[in-house]
Gaussian input, Z-matrix of N, CA and C with variables (Angstrom, degrees):
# hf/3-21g

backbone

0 1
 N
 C     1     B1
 C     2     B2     1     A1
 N     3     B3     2     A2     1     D1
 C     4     B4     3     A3     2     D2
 C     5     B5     4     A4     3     D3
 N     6     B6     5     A5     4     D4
 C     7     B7     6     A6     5     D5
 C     8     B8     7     A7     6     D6
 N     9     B9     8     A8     7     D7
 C    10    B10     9     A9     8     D8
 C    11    B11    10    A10     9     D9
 N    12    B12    11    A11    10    D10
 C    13    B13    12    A12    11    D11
 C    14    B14    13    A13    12    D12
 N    15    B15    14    A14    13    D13
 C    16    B16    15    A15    14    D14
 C    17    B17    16    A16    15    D15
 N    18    B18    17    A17    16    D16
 C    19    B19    18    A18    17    D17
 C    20    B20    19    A19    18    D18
 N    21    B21    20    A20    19    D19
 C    22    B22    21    A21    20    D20
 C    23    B23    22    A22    21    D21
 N    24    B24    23    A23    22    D22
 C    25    B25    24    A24    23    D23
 C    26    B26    25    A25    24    D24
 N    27    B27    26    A26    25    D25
 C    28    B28    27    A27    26    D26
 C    29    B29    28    A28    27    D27
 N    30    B30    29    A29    28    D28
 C    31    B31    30    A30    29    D29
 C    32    B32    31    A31    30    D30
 N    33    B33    32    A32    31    D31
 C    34    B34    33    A33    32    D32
 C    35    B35    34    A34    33    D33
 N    36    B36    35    A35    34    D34
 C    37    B37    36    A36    35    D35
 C    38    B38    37    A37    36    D36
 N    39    B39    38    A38    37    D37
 C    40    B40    39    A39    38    D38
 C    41    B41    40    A40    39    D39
 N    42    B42    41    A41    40    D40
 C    43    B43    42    A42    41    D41
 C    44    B44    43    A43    42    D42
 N    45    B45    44    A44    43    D43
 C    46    B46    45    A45    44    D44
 C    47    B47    46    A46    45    D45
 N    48    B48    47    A47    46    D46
 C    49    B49    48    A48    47    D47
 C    50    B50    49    A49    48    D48
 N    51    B51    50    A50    49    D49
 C    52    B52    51    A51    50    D50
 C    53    B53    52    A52    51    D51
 N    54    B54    53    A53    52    D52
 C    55    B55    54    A54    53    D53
 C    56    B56    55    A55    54    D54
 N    57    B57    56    A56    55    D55
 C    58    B58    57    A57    56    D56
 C    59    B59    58    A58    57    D57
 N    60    B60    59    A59    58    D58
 C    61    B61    60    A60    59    D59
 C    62    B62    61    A61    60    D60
 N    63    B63    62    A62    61    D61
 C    64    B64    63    A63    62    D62
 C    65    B65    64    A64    63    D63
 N    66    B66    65    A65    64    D64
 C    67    B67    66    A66    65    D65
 C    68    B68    67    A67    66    D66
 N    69    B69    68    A68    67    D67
 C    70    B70    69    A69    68    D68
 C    71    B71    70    A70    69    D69
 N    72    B72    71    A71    70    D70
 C    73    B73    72    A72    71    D71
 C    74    B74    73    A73    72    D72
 N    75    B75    74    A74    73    D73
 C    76    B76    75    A75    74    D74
 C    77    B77    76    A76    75    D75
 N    78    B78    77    A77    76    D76
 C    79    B79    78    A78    77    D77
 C    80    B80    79    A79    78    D78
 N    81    B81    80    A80    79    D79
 C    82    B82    81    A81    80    D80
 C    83    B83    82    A82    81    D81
 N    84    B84    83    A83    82    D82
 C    85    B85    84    A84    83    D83
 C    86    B86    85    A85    84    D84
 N    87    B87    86    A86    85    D85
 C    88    B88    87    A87    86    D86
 C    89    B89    88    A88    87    D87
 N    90    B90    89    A89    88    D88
 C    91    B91    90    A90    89    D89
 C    92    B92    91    A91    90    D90
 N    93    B93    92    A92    91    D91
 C    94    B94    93    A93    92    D92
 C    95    B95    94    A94    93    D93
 N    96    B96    95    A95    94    D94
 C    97    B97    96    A96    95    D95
 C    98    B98    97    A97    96    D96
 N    99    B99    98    A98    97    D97
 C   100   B100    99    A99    98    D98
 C   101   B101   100   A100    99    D99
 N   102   B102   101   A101   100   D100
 C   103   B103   102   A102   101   D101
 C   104   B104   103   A103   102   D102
 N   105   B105   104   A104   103   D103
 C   106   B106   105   A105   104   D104
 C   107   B107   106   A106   105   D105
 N   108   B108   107   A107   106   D106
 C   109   B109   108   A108   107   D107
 C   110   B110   109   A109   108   D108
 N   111   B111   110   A110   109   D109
 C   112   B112   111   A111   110   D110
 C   113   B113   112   A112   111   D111
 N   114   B114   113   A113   112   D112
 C   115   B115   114   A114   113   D113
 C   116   B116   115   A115   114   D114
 N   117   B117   116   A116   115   D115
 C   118   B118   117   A117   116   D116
 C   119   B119   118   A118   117   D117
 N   120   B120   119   A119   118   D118
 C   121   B121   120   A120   119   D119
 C   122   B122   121   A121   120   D120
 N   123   B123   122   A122   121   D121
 C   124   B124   123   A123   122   D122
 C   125   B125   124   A124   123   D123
 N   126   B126   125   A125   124   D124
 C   127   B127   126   A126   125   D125
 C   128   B128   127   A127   126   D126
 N   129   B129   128   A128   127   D127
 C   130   B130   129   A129   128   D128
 C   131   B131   130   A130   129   D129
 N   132   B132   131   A131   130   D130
 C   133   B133   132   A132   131   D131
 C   134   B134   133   A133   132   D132
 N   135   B135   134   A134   133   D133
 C   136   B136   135   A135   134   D134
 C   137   B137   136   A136   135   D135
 N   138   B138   137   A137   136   D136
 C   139   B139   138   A138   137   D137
 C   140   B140   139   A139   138   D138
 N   141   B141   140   A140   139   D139
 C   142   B142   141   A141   140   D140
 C   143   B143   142   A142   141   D141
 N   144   B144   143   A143   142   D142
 C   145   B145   144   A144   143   D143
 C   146   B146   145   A145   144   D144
 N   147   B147   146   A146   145   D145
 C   148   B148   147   A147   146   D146
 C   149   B149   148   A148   147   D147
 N   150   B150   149   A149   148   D148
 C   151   B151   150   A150   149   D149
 C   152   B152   151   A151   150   D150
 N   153   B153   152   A152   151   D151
 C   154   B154   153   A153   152   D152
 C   155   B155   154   A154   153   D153
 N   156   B156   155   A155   154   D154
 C   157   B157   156   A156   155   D155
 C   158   B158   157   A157   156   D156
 N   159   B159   158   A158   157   D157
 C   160   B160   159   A159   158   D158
 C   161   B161   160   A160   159   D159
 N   162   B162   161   A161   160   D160
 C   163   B163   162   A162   161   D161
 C   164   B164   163   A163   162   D162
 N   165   B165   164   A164   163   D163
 C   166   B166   165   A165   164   D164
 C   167   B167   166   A166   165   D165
 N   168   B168   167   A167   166   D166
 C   169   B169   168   A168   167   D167
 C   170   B170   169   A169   168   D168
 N   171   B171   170   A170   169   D169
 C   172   B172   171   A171   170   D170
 C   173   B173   172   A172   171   D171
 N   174   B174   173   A173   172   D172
 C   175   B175   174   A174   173   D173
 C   176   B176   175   A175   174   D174
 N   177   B177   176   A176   175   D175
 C   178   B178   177   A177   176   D176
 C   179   B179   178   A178   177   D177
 N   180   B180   179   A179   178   D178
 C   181   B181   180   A180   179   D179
 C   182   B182   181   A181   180   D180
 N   183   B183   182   A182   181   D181
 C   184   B184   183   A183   182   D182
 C   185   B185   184   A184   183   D183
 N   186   B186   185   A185   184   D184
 C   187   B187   186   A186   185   D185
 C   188   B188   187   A187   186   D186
 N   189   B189   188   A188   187   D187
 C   190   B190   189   A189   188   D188
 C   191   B191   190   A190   189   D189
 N   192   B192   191   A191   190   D190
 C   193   B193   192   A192   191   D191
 C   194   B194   193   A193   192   D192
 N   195   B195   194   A194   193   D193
 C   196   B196   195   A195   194   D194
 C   197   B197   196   A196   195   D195
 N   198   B198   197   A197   196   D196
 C   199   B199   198   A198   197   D197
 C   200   B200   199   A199   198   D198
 N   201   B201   200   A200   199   D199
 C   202   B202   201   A201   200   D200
 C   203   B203   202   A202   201   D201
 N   204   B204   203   A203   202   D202
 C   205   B205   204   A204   203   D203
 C   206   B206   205   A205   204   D204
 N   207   B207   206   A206   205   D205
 C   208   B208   207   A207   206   D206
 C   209   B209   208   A208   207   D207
 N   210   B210   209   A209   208   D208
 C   211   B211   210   A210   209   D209
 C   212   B212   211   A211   210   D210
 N   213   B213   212   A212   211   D211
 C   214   B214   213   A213   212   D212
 C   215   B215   214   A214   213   D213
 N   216   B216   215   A215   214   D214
 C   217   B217   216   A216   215   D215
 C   218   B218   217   A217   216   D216
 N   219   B219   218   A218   217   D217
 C   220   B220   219   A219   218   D218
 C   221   B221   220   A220   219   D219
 N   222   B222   221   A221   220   D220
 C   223   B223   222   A222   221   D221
 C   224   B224   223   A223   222   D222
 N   225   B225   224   A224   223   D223
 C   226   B226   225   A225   224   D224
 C   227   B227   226   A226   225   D225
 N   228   B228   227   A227   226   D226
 C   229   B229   228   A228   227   D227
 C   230   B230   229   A229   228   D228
 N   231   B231   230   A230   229   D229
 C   232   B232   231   A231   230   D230
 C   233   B233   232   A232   231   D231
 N   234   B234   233   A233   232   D232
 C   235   B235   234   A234   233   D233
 C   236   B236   235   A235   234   D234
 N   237   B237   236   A236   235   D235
 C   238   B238   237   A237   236   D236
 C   239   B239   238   A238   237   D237
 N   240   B240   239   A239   238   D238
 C   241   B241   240   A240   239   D239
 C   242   B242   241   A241   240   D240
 N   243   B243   242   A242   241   D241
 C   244   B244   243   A243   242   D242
 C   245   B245   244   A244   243   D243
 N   246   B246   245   A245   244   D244
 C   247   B247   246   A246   245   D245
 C   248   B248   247   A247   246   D246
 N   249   B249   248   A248   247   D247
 C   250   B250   249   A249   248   D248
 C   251   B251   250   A250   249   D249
 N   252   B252   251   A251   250   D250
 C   253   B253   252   A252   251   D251
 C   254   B254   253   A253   252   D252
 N   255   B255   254   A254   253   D253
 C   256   B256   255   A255   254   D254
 C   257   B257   256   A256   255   D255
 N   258   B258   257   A257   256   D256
 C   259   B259   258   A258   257   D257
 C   260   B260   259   A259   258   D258
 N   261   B261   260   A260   259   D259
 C   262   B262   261   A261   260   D260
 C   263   B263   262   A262   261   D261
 N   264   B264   263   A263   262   D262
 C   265   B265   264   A264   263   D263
 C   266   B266   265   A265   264   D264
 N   267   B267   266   A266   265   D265
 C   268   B268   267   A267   266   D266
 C   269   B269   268   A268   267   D267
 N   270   B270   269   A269   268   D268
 C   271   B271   270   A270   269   D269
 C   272   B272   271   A271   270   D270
 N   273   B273   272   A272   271   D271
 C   274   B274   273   A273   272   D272
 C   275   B275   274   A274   273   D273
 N   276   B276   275   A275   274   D274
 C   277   B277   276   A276   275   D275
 C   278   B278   277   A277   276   D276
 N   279   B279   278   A278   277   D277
 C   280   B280   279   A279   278   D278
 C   281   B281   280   A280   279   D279
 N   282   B282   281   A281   280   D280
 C   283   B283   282   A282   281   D281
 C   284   B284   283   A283   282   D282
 N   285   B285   284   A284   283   D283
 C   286   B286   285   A285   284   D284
 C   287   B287   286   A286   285   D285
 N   288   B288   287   A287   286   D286
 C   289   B289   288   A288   287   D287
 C   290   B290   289   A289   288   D288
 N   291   B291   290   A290   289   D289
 C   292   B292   291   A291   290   D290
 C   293   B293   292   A292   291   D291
 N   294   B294   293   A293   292   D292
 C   295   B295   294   A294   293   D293
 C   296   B296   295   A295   294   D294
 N   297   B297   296   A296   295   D295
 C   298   B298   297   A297   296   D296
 C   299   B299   298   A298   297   D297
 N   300   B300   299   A299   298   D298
 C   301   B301   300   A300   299   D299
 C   302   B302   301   A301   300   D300
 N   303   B303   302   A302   301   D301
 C   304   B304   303   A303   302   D302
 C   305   B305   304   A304   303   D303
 N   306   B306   305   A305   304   D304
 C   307   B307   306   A306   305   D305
 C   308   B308   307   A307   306   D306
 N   309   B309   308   A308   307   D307
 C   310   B310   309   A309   308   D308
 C   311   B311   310   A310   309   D309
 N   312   B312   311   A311   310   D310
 C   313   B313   312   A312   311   D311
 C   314   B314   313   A313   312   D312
 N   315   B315   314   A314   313   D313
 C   316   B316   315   A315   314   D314
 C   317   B317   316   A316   315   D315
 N   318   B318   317   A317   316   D316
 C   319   B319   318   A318   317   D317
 C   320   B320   319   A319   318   D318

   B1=1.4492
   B2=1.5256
   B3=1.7293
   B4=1.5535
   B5=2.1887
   B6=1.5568
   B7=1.3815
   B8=1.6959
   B9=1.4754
   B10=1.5884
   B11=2.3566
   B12=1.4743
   B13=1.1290
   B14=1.2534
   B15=1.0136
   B16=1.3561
   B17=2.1417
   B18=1.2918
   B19=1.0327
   B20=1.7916
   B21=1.8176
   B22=1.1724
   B23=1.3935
   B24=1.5367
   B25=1.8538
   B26=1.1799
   B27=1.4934
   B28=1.5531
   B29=1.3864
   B30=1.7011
   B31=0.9213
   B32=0.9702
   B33=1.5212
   B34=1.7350
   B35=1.1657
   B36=1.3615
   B37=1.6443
   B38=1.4581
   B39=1.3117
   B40=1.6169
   B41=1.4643
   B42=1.7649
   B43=1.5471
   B44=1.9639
   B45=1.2306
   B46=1.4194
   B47=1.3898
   B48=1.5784
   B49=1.3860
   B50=1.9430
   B51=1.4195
   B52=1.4402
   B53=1.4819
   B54=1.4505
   B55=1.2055
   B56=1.5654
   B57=1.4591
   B58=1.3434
   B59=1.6525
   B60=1.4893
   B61=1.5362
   B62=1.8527
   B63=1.5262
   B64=1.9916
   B65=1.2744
   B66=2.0492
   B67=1.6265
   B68=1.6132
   B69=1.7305
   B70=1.2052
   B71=2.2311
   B72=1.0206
   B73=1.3329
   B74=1.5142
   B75=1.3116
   B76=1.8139
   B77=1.7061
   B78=1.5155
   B79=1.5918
   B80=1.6203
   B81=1.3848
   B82=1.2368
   B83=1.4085
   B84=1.5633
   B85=1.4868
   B86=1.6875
   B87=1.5026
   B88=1.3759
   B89=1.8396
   B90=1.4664
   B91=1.4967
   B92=1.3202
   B93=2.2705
   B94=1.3490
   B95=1.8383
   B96=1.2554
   B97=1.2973
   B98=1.6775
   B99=1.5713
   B100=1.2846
   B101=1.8258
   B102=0.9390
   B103=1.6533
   B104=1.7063
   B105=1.2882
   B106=1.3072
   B107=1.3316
   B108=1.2952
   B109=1.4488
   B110=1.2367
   B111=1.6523
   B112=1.6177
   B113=1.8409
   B114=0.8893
   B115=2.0921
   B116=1.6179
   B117=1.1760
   B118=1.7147
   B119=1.6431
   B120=1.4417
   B121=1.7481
   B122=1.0127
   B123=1.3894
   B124=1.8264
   B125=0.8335
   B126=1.1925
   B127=1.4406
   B128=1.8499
   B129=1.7336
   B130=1.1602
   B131=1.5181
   B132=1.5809
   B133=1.6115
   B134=1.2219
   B135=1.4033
   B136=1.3263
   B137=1.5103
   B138=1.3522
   B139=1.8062
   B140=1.4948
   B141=0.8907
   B142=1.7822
   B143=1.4188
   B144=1.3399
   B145=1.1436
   B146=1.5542
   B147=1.0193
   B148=1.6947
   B149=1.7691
   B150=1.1662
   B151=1.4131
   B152=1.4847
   B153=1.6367
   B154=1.5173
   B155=1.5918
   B156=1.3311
   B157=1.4406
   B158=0.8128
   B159=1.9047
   B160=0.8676
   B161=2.0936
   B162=0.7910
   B163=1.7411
   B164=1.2374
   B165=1.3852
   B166=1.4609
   B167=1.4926
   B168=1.5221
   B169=1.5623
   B170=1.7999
   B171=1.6690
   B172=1.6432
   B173=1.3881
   B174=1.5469
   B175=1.8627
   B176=1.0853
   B177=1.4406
   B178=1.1951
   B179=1.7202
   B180=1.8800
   B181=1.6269
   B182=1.4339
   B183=1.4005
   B184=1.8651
   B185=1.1462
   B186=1.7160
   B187=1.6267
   B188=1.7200
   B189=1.5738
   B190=1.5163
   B191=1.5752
   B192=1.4738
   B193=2.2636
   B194=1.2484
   B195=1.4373
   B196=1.2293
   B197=1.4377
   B198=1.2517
   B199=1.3098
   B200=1.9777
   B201=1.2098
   B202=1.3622
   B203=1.8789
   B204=1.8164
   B205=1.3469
   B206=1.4934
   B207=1.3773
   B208=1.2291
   B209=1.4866
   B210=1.6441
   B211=1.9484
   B212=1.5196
   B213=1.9047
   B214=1.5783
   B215=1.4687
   B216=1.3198
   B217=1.7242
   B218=1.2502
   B219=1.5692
   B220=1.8437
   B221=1.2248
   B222=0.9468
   B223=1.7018
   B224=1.6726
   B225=1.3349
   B226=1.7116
   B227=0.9786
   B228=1.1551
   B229=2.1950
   B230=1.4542
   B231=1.3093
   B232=1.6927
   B233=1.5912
   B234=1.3827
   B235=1.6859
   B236=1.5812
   B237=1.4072
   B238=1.4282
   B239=1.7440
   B240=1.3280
   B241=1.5481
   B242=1.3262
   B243=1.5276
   B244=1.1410
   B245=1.6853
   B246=1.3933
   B247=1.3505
   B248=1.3330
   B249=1.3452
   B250=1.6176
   B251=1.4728
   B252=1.5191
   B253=1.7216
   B254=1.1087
   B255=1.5673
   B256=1.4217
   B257=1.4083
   B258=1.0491
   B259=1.6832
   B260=1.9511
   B261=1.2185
   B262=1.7827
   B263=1.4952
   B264=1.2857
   B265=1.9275
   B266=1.7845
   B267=1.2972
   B268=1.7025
   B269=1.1021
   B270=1.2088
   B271=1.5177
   B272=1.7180
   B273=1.2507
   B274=1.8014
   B275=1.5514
   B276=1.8498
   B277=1.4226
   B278=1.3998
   B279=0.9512
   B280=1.6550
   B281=1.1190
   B282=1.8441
   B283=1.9060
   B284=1.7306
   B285=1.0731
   B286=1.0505
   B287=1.6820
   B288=1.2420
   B289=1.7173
   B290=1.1437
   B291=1.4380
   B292=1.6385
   B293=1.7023
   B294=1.6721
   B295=1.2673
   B296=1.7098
   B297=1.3089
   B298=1.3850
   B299=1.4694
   B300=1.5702
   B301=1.6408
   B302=1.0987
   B303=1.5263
   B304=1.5637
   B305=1.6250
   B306=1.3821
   B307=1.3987
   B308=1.6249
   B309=1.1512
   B310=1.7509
   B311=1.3290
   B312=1.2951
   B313=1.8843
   B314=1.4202
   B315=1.3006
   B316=1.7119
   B317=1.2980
   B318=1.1680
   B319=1.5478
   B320=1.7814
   A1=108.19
   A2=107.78
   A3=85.06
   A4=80.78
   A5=99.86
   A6=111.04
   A7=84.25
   A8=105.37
   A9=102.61
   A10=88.31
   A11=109.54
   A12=133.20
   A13=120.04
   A14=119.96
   A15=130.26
   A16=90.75
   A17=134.60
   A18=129.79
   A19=143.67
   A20=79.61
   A21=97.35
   A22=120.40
   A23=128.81
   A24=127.10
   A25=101.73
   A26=93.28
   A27=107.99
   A28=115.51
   A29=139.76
   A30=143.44
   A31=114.92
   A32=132.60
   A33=133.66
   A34=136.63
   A35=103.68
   A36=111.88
   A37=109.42
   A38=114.57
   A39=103.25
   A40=102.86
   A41=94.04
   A42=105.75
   A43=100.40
   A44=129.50
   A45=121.45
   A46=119.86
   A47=110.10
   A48=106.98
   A49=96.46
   A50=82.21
   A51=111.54
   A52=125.83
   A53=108.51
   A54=113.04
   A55=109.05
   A56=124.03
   A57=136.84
   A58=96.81
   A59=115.00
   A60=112.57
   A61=116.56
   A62=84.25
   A63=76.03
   A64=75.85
   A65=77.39
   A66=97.57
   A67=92.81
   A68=122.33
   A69=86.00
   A70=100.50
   A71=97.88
   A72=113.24
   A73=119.71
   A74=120.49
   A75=119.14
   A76=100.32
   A77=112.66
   A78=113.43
   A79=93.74
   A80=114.88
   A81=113.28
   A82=106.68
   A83=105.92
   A84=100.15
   A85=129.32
   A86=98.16
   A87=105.00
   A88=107.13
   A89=84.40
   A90=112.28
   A91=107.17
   A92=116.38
   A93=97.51
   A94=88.85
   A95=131.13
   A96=122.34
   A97=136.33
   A98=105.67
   A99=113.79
   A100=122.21
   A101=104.32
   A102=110.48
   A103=85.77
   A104=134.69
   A105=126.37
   A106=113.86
   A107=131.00
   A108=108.19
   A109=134.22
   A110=114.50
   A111=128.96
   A112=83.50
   A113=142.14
   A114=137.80
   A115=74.65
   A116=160.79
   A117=130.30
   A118=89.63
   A119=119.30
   A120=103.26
   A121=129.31
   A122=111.15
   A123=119.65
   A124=124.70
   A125=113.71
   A126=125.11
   A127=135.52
   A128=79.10
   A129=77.97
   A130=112.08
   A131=140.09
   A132=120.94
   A133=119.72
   A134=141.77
   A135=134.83
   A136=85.41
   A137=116.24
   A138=117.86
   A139=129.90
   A140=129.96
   A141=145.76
   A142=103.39
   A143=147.81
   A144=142.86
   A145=132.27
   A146=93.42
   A147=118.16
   A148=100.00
   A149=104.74
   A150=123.94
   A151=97.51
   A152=101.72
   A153=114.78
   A154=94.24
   A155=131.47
   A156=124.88
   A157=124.78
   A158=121.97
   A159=107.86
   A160=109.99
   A161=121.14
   A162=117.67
   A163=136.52
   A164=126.76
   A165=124.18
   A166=118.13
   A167=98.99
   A168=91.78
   A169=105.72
   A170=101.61
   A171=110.05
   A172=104.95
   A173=111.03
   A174=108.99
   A175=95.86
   A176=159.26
   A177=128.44
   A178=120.36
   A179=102.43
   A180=94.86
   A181=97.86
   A182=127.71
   A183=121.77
   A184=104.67
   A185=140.51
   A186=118.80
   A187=106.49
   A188=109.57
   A189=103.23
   A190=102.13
   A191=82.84
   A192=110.21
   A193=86.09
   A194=162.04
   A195=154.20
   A196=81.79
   A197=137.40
   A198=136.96
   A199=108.93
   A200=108.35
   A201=123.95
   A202=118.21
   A203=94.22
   A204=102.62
   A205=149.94
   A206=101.55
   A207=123.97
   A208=120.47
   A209=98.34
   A210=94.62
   A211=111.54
   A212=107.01
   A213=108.28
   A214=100.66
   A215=139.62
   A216=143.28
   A217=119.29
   A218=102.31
   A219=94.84
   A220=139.46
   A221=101.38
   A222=94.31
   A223=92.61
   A224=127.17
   A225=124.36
   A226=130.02
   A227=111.35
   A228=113.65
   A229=85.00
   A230=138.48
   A231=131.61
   A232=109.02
   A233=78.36
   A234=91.89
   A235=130.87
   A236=109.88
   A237=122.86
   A238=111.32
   A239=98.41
   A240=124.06
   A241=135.42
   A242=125.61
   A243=135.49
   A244=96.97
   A245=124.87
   A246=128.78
   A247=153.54
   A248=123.18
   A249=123.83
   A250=122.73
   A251=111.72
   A252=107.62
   A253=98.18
   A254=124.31
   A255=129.53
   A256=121.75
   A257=112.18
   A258=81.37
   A259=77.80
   A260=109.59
   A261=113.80
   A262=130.98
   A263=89.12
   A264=89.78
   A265=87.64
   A266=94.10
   A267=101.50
   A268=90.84
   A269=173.29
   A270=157.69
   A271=83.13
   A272=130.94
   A273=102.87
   A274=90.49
   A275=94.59
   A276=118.70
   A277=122.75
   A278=157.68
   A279=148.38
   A280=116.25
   A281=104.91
   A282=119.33
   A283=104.58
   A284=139.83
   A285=145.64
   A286=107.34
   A287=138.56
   A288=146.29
   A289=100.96
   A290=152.38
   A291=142.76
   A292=87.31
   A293=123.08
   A294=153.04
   A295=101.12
   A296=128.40
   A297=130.49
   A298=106.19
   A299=101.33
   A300=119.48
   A301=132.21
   A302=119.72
   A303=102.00
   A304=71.79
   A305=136.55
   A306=121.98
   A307=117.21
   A308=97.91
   A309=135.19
   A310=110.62
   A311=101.24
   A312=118.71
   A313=91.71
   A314=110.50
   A315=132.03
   A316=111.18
   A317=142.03
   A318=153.08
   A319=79.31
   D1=123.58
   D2=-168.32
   D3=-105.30
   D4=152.81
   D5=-160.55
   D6=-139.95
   D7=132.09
   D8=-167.81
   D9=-168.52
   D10=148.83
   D11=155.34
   D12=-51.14
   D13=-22.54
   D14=-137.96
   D15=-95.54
   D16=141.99
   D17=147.22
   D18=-19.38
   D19=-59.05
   D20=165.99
   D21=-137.18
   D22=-143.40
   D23=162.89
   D24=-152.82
   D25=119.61
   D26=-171.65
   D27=-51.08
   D28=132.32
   D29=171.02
   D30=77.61
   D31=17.14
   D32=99.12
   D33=-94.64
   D34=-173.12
   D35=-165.78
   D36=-134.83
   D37=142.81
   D38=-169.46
   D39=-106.43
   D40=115.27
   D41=-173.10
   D42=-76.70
   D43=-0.62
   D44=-160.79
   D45=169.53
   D46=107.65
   D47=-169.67
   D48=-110.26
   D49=140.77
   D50=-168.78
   D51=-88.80
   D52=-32.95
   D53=169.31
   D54=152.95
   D55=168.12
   D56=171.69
   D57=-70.11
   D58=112.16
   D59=155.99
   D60=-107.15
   D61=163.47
   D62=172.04
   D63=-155.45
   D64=-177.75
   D65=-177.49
   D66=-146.51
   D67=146.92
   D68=154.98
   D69=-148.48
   D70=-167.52
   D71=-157.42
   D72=-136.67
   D73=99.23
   D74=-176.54
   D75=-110.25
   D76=121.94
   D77=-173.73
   D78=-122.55
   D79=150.06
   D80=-177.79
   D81=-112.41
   D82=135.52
   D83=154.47
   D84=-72.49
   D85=-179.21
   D86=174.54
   D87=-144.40
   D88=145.77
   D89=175.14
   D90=-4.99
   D91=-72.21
   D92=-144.86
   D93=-100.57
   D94=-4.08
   D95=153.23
   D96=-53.92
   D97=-30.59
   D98=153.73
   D99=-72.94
   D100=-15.95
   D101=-167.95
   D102=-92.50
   D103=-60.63
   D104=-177.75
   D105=-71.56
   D106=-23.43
   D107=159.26
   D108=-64.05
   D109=-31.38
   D110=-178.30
   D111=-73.85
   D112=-59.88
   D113=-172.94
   D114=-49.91
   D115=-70.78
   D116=-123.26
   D117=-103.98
   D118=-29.49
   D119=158.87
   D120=-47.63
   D121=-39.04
   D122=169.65
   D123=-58.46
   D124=-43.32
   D125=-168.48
   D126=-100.09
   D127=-12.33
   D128=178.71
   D129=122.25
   D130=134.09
   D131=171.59
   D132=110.21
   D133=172.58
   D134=-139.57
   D135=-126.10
   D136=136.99
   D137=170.86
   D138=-66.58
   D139=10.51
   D140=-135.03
   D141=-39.61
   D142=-10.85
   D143=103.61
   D144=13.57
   D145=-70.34
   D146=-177.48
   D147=-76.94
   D148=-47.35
   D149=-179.55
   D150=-36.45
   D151=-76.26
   D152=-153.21
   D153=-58.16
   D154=-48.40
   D155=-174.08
   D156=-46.97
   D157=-41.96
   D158=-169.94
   D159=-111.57
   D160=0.16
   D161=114.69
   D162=-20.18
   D163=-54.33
   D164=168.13
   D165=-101.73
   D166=8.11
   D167=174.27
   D168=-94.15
   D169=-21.68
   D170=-171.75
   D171=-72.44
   D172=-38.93
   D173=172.76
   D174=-77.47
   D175=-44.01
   D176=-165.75
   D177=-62.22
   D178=-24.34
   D179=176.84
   D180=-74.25
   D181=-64.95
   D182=-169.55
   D183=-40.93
   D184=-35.74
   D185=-177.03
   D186=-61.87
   D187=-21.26
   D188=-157.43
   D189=-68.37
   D190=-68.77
   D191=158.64
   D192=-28.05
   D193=-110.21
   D194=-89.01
   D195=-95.19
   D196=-66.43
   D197=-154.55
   D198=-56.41
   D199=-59.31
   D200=170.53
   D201=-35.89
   D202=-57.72
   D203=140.47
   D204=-8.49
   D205=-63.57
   D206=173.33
   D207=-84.23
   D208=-33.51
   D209=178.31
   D210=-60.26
   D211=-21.54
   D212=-163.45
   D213=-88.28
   D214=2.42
   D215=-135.60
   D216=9.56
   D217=63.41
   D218=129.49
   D219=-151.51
   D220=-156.14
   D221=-139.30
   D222=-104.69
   D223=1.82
   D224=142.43
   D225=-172.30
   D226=-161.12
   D227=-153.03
   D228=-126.27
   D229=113.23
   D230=134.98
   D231=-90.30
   D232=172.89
   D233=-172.55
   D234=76.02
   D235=21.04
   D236=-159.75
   D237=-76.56
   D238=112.74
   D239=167.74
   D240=-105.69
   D241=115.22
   D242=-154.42
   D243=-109.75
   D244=114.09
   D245=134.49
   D246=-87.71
   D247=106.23
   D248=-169.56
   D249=-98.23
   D250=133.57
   D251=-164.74
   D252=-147.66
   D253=129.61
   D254=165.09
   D255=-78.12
   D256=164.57
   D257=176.28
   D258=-156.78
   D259=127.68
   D260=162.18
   D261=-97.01
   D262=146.28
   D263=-168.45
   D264=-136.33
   D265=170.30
   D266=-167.04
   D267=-65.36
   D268=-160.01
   D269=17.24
   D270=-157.68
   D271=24.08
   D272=178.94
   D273=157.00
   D274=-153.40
   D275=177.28
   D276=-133.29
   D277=137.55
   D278=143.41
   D279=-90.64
   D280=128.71
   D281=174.36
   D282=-86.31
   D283=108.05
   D284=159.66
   D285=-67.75
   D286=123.10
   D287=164.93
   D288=-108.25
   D289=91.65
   D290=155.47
   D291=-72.06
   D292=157.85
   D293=175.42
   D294=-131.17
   D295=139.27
   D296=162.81
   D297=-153.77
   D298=154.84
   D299=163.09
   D300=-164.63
   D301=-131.59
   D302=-177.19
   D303=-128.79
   D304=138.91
   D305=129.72
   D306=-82.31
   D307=147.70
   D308=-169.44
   D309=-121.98
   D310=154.15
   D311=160.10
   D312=-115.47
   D313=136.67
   D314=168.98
   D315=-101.93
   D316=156.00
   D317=-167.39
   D318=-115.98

C-alpha cells in the first residue's frame, strides 16, 4: 500500500478513487508519566515518554487507514492528514491521533 501526503504519486495515475478512509487512535496517559514530563518542561529536554506514545498512537491510526483501505481495494491512500488532540480528564491526559485520505487504485 503505497500511503503518501502527496496529492498524487508521481508516475501514476489514479484509475479509481474509493473513498475518504481514516483511522484513529486514543492512548492514555499515566499519573507518574505526566508528572515527569511537566519535571523535563521545567527543566528543560525532550519527553521521550510522550514521544514513544505518541509514535504508536500515529501507527496505530495508518494501520487502521491502511486496513479500511484494503476492505475498499486499493492499492493507496493520497492526501494523508494527521490530527493530534489532547484532551484532560481528572486522573491524567488522552493523545487522540485521527489519520485520513482518499484511498485510490493507481494504474
Amino acid at each position: 500500500m503505497i500511503v503518501t501526503t502527496t496529492p498524487s504519486v508521481e508516475g501514476r495515475s489514479i484509475a479509481e478513487y474509493r473513498g475518504i478512509v481514516s483511522g484513529e487512535a486514543i492512548m492514555g496517559g499515566n499519573f507518574m508519566r505526566d508528572w515527569f514530563a511537566s519535571v523535563r518542561d521545567f527543566v528543560g529536554g525532550r519527553a521521550g515518554g510522550y514521544e514513544k506514545v505518541i509514535a504508536g498512537a500515529r501507527q496505530a491510526a495508518l494501520e487502521d487507514m491502511i486496513a479500511e483501505a484494503n476492505k475498499l481495494g486499493a492499492n493507496a491512500i493520497v492526501g494523508v492528514d494527521y490530527d493530534f488532540e489532547s484532551i484532560t480528564i481528572a486522573d491524567g491526559g488522552l493523545l487522540m491521533v485521527a489519520a485520513s485520505g482518499t484511498a485510490v487504485v493507481l494504474r
